[in-house]
Backbone bond lengths (Angstrom), bond angles and torsions (degrees), N, CA, C in turn:
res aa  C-N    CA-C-N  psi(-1)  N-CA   C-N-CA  omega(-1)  CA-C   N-CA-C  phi
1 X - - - 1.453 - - 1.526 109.74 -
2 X 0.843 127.83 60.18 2.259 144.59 163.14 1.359 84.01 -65.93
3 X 1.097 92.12 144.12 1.368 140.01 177.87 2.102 112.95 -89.37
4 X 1.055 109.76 109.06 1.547 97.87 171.10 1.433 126.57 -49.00
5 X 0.848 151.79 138.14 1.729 145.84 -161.55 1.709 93.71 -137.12
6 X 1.131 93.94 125.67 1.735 99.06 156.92 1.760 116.01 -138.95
7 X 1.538 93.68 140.75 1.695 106.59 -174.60 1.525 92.16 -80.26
8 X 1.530 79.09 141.65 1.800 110.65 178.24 1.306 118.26 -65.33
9 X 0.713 137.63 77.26 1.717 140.62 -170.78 1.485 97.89 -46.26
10 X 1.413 119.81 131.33 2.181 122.86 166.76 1.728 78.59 -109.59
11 X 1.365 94.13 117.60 1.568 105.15 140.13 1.399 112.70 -88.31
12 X 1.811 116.42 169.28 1.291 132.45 -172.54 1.720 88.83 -80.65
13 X 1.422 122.97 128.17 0.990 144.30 -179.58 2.109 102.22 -58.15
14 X 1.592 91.28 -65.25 1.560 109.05 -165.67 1.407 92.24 -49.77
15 X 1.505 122.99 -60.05 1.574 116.61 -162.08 1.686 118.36 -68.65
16 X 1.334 105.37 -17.74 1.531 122.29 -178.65 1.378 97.82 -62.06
17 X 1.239 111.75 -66.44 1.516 141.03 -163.20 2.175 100.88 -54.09
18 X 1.326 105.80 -57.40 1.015 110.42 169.18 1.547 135.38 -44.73
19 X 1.372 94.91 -62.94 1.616 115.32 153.71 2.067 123.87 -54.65
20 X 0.728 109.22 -15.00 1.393 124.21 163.82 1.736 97.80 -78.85
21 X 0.926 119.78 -95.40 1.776 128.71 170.44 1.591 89.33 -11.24
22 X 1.334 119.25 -76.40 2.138 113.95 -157.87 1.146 88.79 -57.26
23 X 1.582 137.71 -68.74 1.250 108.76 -141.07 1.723 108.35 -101.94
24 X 1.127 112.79 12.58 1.524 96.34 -144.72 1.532 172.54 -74.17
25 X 1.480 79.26 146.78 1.389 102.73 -169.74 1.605 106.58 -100.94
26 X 1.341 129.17 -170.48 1.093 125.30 165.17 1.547 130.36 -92.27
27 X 1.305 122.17 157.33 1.338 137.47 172.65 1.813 106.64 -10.98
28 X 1.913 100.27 -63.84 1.176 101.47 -172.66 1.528 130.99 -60.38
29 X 1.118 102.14 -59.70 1.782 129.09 178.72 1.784 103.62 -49.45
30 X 1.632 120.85 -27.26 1.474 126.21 153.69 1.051 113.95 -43.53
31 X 1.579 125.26 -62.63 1.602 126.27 -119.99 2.089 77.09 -107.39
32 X 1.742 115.85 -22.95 1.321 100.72 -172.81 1.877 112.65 -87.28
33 X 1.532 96.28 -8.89 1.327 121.65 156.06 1.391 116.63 -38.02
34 X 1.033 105.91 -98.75 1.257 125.58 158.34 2.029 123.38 -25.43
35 X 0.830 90.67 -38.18 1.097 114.68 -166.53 2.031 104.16 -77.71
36 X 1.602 94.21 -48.43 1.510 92.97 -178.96 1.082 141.72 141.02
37 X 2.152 83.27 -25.27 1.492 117.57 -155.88 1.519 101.70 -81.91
38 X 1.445 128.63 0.05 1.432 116.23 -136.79 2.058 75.49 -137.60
39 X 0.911 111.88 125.45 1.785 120.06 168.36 1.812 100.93 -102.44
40 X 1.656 83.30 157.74 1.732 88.95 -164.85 1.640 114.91 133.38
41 X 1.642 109.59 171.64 1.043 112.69 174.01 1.571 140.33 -101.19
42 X 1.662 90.18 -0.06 1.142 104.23 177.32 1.303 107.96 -114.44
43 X 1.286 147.25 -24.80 1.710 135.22 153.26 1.653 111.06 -64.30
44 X 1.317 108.15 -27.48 1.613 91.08 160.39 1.512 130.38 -72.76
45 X 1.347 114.77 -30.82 1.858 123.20 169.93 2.053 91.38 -63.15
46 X 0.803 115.67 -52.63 1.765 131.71 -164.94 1.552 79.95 -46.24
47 X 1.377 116.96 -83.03 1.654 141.39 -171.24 2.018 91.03 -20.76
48 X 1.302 106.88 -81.75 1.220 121.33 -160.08 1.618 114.90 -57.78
49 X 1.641 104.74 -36.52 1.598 108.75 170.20 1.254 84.76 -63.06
50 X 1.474 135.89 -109.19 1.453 132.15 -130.87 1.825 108.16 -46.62
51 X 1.230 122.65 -8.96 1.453 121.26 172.37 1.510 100.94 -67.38
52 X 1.472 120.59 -71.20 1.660 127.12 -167.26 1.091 105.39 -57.24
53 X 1.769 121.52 -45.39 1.476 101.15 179.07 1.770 132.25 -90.26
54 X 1.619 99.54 17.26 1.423 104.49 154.18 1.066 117.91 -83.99
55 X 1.795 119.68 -45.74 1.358 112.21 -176.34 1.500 136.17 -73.74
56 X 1.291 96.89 0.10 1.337 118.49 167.08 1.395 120.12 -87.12
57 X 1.434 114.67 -37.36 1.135 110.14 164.47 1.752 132.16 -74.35
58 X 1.240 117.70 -5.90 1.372 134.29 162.56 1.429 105.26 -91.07
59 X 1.111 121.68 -32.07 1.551 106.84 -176.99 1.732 96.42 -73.95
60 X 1.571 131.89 -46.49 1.131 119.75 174.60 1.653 125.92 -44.52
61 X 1.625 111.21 -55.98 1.490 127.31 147.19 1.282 122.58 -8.67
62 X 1.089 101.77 -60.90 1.610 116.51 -173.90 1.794 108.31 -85.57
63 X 1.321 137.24 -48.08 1.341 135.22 142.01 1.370 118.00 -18.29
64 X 1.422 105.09 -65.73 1.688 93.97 -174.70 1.411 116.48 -72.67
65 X 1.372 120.05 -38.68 1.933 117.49 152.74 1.513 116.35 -26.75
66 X 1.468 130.77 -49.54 0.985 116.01 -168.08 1.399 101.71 -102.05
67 X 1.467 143.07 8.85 1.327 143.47 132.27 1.573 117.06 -29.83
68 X 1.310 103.25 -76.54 1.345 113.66 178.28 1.564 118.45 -25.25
């Protein structure tokens, strides 16, 4: 009898927060966006924004690291 375990997903706060403001909806219906849980055409645009504007924001992250 184990127990199912699931890891806590941290989304990026700033881009969450942002994306709430464009479309909004709430906190939750984002993160299940994102997440997968939600079919459609607008948690899939949601899905793909919060992808580009994470990886953009680590590629900046990582730029200013090697500034230093």
């Amino acid at each position: 009898m184990s127990k199912l375990t699931k890891k806590k997903t941290n989304y990026n706060e700033e881009i969450l927060n942002e994306l709430i403001k464009k479309y909004g909806f709430k906190k939750n219906y984002i993160q299940k966006a994102i997440r997968g849980e939600r079919t459609g055409t607008i948690p899939l645009k949601i899905q793909e924004e919060y992808n580009t504007l994470l990886k953009e924001s680590k590629k900046t992250i990582i730029k200013k690291i090697n500034e230093l």
